[in-house]
DRENKE-827311 format. One record per atom (N, C-alpha, C): residue in three letters; y negated, x, z negated. Coordinates in steps of 0.2 Angstrom, whole numbers, plus 5000, padded with zeros to 4 digits. Example, Ala and Ser with C-alpha at 12.3 -4.5 7.8 and 13.67 -1.06 7.14 Angstrom:
BEGIN
ALA502850664961;ALA502250624961;ALA501650664961;SER501150644965;SER500550684964;SER500050644961;
END
This chain:
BEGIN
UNK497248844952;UNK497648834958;UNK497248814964;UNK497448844970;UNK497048844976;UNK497948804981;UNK497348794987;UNK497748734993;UNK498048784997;UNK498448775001;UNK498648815008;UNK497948855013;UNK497348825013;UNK496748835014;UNK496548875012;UNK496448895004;UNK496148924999;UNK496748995001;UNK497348985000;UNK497849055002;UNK497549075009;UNK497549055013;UNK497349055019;UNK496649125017;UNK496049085015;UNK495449115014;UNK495649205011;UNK496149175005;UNK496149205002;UNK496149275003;UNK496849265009;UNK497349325009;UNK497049335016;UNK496649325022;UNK496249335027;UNK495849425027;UNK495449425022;UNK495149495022;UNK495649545022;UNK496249525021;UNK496849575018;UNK496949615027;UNK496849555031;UNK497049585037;UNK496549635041;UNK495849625038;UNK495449695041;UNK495649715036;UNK495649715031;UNK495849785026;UNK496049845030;UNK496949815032;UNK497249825035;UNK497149875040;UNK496749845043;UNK496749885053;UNK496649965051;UNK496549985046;UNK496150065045;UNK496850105044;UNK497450055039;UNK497550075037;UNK498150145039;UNK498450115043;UNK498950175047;UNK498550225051;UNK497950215053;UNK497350295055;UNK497450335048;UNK497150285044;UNK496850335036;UNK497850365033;UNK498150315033;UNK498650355031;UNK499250385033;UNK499250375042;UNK499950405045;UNK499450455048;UNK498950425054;UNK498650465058;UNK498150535056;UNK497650485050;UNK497350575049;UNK497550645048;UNK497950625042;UNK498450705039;UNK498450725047;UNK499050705051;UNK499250745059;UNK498550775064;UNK498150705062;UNK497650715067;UNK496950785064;UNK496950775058;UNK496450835055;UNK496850875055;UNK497550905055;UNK498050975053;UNK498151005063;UNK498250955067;UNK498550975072;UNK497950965077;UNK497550925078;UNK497250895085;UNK496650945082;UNK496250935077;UNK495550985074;UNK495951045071;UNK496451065069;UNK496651145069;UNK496651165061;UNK496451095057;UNK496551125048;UNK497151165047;UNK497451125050;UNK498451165048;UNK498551135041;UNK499251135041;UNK499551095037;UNK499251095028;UNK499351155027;UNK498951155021;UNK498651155016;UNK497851155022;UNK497251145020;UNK497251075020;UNK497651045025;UNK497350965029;UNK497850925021;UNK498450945018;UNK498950915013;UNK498350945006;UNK498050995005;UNK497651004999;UNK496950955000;UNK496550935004;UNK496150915005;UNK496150845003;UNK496750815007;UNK497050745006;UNK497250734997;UNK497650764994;UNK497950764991;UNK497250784983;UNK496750814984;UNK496050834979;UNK495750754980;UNK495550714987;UNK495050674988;UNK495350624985;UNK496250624986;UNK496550554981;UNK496550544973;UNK496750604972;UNK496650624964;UNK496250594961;UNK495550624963;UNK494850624960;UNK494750554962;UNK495050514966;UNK494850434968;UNK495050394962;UNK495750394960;UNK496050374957;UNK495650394949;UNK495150414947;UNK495050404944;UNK494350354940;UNK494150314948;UNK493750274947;UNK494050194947;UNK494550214948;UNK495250124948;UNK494950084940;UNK495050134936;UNK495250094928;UNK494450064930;UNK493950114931;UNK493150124928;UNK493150044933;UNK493350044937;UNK493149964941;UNK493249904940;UNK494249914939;UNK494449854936;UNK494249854927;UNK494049884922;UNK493949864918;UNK493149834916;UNK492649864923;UNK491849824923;UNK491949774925;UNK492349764930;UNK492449694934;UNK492649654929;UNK493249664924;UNK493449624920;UNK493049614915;UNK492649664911;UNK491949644906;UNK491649574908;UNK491349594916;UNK490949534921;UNK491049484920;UNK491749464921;UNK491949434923;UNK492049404930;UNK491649444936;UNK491449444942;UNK491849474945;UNK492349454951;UNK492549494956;UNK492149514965;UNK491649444965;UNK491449464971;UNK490949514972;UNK490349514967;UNK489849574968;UNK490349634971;UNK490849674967;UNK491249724968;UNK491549744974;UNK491749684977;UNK491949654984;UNK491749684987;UNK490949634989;UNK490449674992;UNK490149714995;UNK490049754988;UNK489749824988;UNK490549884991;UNK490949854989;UNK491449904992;UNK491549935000;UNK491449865001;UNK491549855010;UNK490949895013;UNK490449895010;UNK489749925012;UNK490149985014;UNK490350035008;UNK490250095006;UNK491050135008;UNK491550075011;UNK492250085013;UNK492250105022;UNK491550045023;UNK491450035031;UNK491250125033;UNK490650145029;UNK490150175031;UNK490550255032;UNK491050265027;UNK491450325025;UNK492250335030;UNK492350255033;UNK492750245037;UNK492550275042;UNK491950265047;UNK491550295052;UNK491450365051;UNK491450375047;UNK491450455045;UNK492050515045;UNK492550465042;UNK493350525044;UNK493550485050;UNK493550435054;UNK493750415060;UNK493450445067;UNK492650485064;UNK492250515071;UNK492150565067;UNK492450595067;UNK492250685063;UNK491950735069;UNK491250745068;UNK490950805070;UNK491450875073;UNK491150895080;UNK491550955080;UNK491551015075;UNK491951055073;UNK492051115070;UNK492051095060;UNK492551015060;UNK492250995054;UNK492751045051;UNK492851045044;UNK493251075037;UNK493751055034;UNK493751045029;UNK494351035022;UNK493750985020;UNK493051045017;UNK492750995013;UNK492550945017;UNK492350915021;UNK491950865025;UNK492750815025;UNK493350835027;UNK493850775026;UNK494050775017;UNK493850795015;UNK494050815008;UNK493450745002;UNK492750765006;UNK492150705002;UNK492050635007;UNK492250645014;UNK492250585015;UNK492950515015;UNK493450575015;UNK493950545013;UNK494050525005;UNK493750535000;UNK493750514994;UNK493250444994;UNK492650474997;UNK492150414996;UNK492450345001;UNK492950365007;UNK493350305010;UNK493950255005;UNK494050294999;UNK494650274994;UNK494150224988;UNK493750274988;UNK493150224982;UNK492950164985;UNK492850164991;UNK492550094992;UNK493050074993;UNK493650054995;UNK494450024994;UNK494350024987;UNK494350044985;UNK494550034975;UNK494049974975;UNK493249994976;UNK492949944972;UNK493049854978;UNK493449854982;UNK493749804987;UNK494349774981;UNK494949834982;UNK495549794981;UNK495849794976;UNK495249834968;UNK495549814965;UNK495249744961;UNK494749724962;UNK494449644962;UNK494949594964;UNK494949634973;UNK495149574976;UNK496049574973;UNK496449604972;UNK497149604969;UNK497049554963;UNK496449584956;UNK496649544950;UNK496349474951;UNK495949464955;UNK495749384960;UNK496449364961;UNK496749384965;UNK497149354967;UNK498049324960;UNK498049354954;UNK498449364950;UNK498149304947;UNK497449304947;UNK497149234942;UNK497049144945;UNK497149164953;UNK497249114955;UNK497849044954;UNK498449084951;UNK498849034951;UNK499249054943;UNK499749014940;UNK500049044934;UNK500649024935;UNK500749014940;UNK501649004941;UNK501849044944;UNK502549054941;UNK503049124944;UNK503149114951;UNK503349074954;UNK503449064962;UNK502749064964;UNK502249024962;UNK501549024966;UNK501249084966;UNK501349144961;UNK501049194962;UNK501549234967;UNK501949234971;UNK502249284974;UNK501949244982;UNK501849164981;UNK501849144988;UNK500749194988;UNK500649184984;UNK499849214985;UNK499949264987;UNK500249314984;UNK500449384988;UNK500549384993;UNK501249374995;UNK501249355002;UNK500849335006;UNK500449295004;UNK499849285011;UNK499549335012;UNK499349365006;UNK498749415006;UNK499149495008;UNK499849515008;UNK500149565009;UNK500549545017;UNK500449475016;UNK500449445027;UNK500149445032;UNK499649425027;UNK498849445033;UNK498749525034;UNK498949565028;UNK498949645028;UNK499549655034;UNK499849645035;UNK500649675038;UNK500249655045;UNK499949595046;UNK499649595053;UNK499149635056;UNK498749635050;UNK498249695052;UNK498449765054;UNK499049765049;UNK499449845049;UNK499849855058;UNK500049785060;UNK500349785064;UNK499949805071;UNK499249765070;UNK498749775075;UNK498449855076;UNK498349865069;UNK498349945068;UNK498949975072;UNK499449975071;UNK500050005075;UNK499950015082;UNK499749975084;UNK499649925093;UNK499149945095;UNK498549975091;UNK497949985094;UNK498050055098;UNK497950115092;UNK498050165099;UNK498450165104;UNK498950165105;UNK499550145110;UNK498950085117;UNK498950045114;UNK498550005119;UNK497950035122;UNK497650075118;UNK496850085120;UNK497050155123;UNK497450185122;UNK497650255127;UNK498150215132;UNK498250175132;UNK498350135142;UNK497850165145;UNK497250135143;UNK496650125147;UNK496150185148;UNK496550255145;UNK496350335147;UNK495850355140;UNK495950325134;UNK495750335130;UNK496050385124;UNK495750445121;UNK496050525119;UNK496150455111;UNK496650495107;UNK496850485102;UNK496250465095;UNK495850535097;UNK495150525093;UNK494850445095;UNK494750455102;UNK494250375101;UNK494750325100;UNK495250315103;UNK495650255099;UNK495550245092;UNK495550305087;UNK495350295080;UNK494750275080;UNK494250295082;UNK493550265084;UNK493550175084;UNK493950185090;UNK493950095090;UNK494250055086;UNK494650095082;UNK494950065077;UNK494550035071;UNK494050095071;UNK493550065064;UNK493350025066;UNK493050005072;UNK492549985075;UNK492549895073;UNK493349915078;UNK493749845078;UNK493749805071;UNK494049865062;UNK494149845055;UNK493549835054;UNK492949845056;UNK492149815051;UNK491849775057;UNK492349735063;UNK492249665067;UNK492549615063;UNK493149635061;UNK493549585059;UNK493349575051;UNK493049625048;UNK493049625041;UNK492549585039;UNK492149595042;UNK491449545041;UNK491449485039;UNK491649435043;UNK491749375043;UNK492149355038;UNK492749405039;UNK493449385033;UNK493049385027;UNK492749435026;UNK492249445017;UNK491749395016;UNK491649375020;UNK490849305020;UNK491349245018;UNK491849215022;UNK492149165022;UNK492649175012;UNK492949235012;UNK493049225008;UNK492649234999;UNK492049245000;UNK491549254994;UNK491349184994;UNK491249155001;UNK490949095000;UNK491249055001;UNK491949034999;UNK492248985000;UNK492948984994;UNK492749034995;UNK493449064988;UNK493449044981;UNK493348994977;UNK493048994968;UNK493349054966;UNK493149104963;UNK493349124955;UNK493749084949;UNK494149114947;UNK494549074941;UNK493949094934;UNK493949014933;UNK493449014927;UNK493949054920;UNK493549074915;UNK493849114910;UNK493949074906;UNK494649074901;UNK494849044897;UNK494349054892;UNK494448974886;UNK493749004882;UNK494149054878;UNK493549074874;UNK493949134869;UNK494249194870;UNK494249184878;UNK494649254879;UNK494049314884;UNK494149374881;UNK493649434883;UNK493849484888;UNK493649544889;UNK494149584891;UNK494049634886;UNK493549634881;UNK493649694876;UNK493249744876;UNK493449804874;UNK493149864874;UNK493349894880;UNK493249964879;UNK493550014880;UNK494350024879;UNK494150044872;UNK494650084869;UNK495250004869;UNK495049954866;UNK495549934865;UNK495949914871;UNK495649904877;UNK495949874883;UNK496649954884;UNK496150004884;UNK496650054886;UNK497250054882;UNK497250034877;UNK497750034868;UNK498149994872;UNK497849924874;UNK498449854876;UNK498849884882;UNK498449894887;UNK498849924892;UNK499449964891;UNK499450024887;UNK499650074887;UNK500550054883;UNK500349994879;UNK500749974872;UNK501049894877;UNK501049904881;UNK501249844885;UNK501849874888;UNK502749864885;UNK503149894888;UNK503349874895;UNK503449814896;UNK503549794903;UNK502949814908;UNK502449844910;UNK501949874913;UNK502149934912;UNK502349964908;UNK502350034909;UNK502950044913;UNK503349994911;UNK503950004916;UNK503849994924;UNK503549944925;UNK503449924932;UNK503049964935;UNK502549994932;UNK502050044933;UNK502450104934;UNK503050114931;UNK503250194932;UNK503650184940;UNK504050124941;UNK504450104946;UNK504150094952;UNK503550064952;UNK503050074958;UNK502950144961;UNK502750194954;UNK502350234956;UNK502950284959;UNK503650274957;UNK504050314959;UNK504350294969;UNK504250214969;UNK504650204974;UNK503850214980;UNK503350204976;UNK502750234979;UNK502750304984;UNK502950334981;UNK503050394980;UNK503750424987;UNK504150374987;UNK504750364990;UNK504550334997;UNK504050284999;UNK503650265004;UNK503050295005;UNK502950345003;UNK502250385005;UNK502450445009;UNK503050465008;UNK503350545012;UNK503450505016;UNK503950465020;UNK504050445026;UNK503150415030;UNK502750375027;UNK502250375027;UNK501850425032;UNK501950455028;UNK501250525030;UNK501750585034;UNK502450565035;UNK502950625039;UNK503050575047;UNK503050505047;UNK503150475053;UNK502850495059;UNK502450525060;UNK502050555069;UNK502550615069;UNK502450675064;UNK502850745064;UNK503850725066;UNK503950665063;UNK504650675063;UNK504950615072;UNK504750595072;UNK504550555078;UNK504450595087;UNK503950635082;UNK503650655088;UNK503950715088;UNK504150755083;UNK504450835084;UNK504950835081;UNK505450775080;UNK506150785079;UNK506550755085;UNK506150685083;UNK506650655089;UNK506450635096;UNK505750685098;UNK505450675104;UNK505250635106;UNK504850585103;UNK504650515107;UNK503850555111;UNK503750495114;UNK503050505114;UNK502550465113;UNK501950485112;UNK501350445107;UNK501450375109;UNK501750325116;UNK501750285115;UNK502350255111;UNK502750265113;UNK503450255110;UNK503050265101;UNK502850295097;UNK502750295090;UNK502350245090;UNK501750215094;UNK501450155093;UNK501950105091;UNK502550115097;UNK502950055098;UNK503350045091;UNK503550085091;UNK504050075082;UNK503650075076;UNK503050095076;UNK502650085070;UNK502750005070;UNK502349975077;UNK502449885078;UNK503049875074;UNK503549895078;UNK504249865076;UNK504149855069;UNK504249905067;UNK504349915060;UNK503849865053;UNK503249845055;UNK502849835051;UNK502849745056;UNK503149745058;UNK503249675062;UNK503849635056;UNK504349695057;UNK504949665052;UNK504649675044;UNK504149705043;UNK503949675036;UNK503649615034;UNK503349595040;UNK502949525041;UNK503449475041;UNK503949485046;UNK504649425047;UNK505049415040;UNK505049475036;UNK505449475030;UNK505149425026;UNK504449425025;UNK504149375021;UNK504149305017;UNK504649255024;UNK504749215020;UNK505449205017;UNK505949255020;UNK506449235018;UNK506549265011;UNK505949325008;UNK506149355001;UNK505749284996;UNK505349244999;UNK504949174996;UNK505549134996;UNK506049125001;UNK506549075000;UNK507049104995;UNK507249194994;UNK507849194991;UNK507549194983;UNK506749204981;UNK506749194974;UNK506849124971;UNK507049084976;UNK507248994973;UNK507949034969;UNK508249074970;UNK508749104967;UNK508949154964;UNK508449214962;UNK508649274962;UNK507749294960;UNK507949304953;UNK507249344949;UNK506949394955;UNK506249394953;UNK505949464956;UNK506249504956;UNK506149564952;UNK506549624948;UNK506949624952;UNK507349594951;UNK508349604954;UNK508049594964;UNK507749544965;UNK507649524972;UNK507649624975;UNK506849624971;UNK506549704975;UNK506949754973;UNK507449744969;UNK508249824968;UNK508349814973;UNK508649734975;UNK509049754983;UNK508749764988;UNK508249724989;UNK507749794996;UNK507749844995;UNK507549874989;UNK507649964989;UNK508349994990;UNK508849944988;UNK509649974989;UNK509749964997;UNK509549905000;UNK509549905008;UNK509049975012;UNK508449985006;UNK508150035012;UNK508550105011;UNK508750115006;UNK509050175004;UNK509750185010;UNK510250115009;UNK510850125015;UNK510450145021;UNK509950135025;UNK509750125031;UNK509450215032;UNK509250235027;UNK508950305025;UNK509250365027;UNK509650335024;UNK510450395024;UNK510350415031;UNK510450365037;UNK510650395042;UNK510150415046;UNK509550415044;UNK509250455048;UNK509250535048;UNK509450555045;UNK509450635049;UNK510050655053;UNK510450615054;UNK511150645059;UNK510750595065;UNK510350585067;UNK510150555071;UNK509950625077;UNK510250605082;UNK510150675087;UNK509450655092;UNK509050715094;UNK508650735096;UNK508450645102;UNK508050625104;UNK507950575110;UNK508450495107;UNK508550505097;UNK508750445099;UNK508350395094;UNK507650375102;UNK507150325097;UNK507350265096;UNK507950245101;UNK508050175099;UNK508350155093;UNK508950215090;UNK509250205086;UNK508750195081;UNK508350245080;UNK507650255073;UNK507350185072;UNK507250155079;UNK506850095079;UNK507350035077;UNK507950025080;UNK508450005073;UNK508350005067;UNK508550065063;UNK508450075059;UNK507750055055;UNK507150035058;UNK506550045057;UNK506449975054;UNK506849905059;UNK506849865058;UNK507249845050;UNK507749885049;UNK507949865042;UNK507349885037;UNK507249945038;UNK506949975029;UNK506249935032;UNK505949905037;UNK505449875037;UNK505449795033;UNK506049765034;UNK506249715029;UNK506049725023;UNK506349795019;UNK506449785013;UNK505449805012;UNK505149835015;UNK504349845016;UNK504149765014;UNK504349725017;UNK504149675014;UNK504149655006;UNK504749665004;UNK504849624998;UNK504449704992;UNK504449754995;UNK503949814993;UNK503049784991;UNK502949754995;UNK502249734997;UNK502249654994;UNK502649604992;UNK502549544991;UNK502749544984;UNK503349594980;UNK503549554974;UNK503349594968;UNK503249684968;UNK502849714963;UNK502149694960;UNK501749664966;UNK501049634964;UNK500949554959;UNK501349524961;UNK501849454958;UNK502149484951;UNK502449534951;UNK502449554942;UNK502149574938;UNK501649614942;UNK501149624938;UNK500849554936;UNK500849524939;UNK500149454937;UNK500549434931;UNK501249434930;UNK501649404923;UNK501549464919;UNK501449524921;UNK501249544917;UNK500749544912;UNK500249524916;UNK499549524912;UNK499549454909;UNK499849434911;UNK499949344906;UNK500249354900;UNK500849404901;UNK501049434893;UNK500449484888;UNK499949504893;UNK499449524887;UNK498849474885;UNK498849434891;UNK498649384888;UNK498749334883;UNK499249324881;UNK499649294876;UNK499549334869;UNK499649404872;UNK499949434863;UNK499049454861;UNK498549474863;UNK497949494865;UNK497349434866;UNK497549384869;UNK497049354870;UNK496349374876;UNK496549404879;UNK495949454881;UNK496149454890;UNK495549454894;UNK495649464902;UNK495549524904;UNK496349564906;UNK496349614907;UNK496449644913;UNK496449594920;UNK497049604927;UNK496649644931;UNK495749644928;UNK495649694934;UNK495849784932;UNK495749794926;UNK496149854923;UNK496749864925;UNK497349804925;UNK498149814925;UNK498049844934;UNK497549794936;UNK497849824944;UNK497549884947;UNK497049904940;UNK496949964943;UNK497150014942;UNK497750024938;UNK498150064936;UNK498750064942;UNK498750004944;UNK499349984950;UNK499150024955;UNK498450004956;UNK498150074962;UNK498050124960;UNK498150164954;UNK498050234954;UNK498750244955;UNK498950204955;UNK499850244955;UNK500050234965;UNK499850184966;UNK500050214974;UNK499450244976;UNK498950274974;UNK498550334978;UNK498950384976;UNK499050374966;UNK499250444967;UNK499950464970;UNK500350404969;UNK501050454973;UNK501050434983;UNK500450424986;UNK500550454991;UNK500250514993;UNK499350524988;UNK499450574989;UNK499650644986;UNK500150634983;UNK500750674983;UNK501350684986;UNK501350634991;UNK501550624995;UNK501450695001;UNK501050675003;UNK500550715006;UNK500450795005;UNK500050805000;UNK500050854995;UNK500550924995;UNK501050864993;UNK501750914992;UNK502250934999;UNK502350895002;UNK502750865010;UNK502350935013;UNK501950915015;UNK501550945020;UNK501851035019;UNK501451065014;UNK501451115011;UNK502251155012;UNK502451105007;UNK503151125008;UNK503651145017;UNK503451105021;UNK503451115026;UNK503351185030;UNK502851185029;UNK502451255030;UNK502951325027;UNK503051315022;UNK503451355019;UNK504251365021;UNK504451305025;UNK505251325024;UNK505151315033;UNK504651325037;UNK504651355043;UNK504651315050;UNK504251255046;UNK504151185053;UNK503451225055;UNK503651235063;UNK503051245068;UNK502651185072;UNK501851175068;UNK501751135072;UNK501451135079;UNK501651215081;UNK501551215086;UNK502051245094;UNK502651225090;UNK503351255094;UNK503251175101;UNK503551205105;UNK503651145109;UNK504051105108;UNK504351025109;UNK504650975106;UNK505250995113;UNK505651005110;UNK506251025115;UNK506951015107;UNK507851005113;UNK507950985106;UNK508351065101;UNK508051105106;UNK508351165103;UNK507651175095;UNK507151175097;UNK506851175091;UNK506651115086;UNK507151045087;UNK507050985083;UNK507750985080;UNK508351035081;UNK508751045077;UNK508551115073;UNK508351145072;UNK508251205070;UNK508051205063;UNK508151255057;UNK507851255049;UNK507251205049;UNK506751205052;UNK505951165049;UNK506151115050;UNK506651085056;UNK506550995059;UNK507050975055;UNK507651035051;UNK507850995048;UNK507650965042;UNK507251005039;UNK506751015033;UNK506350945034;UNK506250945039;UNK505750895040;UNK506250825038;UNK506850825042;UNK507050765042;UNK507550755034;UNK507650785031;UNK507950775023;UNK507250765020;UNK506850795020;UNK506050775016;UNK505850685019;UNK505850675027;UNK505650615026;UNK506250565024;UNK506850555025;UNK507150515022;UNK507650535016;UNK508050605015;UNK508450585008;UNK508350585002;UNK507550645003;UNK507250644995;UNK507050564995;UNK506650525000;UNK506450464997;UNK507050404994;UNK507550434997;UNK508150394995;UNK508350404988;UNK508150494986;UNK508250494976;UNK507650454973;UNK507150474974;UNK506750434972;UNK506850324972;UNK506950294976;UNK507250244975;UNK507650224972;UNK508150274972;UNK508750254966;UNK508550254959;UNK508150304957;UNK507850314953;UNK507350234950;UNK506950224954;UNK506650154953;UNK506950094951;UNK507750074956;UNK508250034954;UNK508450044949;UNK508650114946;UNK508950094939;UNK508150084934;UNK507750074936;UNK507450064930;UNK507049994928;UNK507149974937;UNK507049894936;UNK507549844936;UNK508149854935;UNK508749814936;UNK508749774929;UNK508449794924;UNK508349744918;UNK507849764915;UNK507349744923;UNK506749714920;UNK506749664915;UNK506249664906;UNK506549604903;UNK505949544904;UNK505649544911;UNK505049494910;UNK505249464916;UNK505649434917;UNK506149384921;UNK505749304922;UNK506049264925;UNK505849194926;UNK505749154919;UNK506249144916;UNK506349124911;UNK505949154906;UNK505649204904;UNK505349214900;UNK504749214900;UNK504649224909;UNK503949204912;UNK503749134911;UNK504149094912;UNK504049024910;UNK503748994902;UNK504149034897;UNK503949014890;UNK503049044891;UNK503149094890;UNK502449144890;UNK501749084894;UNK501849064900;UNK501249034904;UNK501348954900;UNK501848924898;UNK501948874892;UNK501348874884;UNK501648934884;UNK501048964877;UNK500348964880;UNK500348984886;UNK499448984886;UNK499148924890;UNK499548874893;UNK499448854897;UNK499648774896;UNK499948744888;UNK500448704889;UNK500248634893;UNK499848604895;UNK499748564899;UNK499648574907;UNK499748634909;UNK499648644915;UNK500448664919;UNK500948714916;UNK501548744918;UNK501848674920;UNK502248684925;UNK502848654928;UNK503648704927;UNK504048684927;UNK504848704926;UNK504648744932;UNK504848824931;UNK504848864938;UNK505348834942;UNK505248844948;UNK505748824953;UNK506048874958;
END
């Protein structure tokens, strides 16, 4: 168990993380397809190869890191090699490719893996209480929401002061390995590790993959992430095209609602901390996903120049963003205390690397699939932003792909976690069996 201090430390890197994050996943796809000339594609295959192949160094980390027993060495080493590759797809060479966005955008993903899937099972072993783990999250998915939010705010502010789109990403990086620095020292050095229970290993190989796979409540929650992933990665990676070429804003206006939006994920946060005094995980994140879905609907009868209404609406599903980002990570860590129990074995940096291969891989299929399909049913990205061509076959294409297919995909996730069976209550006995002298009555 860690103090307000230790949350503090904890969840602080989260917010450089952060700062990259809406360049690497809103801004590049557009900025390498349209600003450098890949075309939609190339720029959706590229993306969609360098995620793939990322995801499959997730398990290989979290499962060394859990052998070690160490999450900080991994930490590290990842920042180095996240910084270095960051600088690389942020200041791209003139007349750059597919392949050069395709190896350094992969090698940008691996240094994140070897960051946040430590620093995520770090955070699952900090505490063993069902409400204490969701408040860890939250600091560390609130310190992210600010970083995210600063990311928003950065280009917009930095093209006040006559600055092209490219160097605002430039500055961005600049800005994420300013900030990150300090946060990674303060946190390696001040942060304990959770010592390991005696007796408990992480295993082999083969038999970690055996537990994981034979863990019903995990594959549930893992299918439900990976699909509401999937449901948050198309709006994700379609926000600048649909913004910019459906409802005409202009680059600063998208700054502006990016903010909005990732501001009301941050405001959400403590009210989804106060409703679980009442109301299981599981059930809490159904109704975020049923509130982002009602709010979804209505974005495609939205008519050409109406950003305010969007930015309305931005504020709703940016609410349920929150309980997206604070309560799935929180069940996974009951998850892992369930195979701790049946198992005996430390397994969390595996589980959560499974948790990130599943939002790599359903954003970039996101991506992947959006883009492409785009191209094929007749979106021009190079027609002029008028509303005679933001109503027309591709804008509408565009606008049912960013929000009503993500609204099937939600519903789909709802129905599969609404009886989830790894609830408060039986979270309670479970942390009791491993822990009988330390559990308190969840509250």
């Amino acid at each position: 168990m860690i103090g307000r201090g230790g949350h503090f430390l904890y969840g602080l890197p989260a917010l450089a993380l952060a700062v990259p994050t809406i360049p690497a996943h809103v801004l590049v796809p557009t900025f390498y397809a349209q600003s450098l000339g890949l075309g939609l594609t190339a720029t959706g295959i590229a993306i969609f190869t360098a995620r793939a192949i990322d995801v499959l160094t997730d398990p290989l980390i979290g499962h060394v890191s859990d052998r070690r027993g160490r999450r900080k060495p991994f930490i590290a080493l990842g920042a180095i090699v996240a910084a270095a590759a960051m600088l690389a797809v942020f200041t791209p060479p003139e007349g750059v490719g597919a392949l050069y966005l395709g190896l350094w955008y992969g090698l940008l993903y691996v240094g994140w893996s070897m960051v946040m899937v430590p620093y995520t099972a770090w955070g699952a072993e900090l505490s063993d209480d069902y409400r204490g783990r969701s408040r860890i999250a939250s600091w560390r998915e609130g310190m992210g929401l600010i970083g995210i939010a600063l990311a928003a705010s950065l280009p917009a502010v930095l093209q006040q002061f006559g600055w092209t789109l490219a160097e605002a990403m430039r500055g961005t990086a600049v800005i994420a390995i300013a900030l990150g620095a300090p946060a990674l020292f303060l946190l390696l050095r001040y942060v304990p590790e959770a010592p390991r229970p005696v007796g408990v290993q992480a295993g082999n190989w083969r038999d970690a993959w055996r537990a994981v796979v034979a863990n019903p409540p995990f594959r549930r929650l893992l299918g439900a992430w990976f699909i509401n992933g999937v449901a948050n990665g198309l709006p994700a990676a379609l926000f600048p095209l649909f913004i910019l070429n459906r409802l005409g804003a202009t680059e600063r206006q998208l700054g502006l609602v990016l903010l909005i939006y990732f501001a009301a994920a941050l405001a959400s946060l403590p009210l989804w901390l106060y409703l679980l005094r009442r109301i299981d995980k599981h059930r809490l994140w159904c109704l975020a996903m049923i509130v982002a879905i009602l709010a979804f609907l209505l974005v495609p009868f939205l008519p050409f120049g109406a950003v305010t209404a969007f930015a309305a609406i931005c504020i709703v599903t940016g609410f349920a963003l929150g309980a997206d980002l604070a309560l799935p990570p929180a069940m996974q860590a009951d998850v892992v205390d369930l195979d701790r129990l049946n198992h005996r074995a430390e397994r969390a940096g595996l589980y959560f690397a499974f948790s990130s291969m599943s939002g790599k891989l359903s954003a970039a299929l996101a991506v992947g699939v959006a883009f492409p399909v785009l191209a094929v049913l007749g979106f021009d990205l190079q027609a002029s932003v008028v509303p005679a061509t933001a109503t027309g076959t591709g804008a509408f294409a565009l606008a049912v792909i960013y929000a009503w297919v993500p609204c099937v995909f939600k519903a789909i996730a709802v129905m599969m976690m609404w009886r989830f069976p790894l609830d408060r209550q039986r979270h309670t006995s479970i942390a009791r069996q491993l822990n009988p002298q330390q559990v308190r009555p969840a509250d």
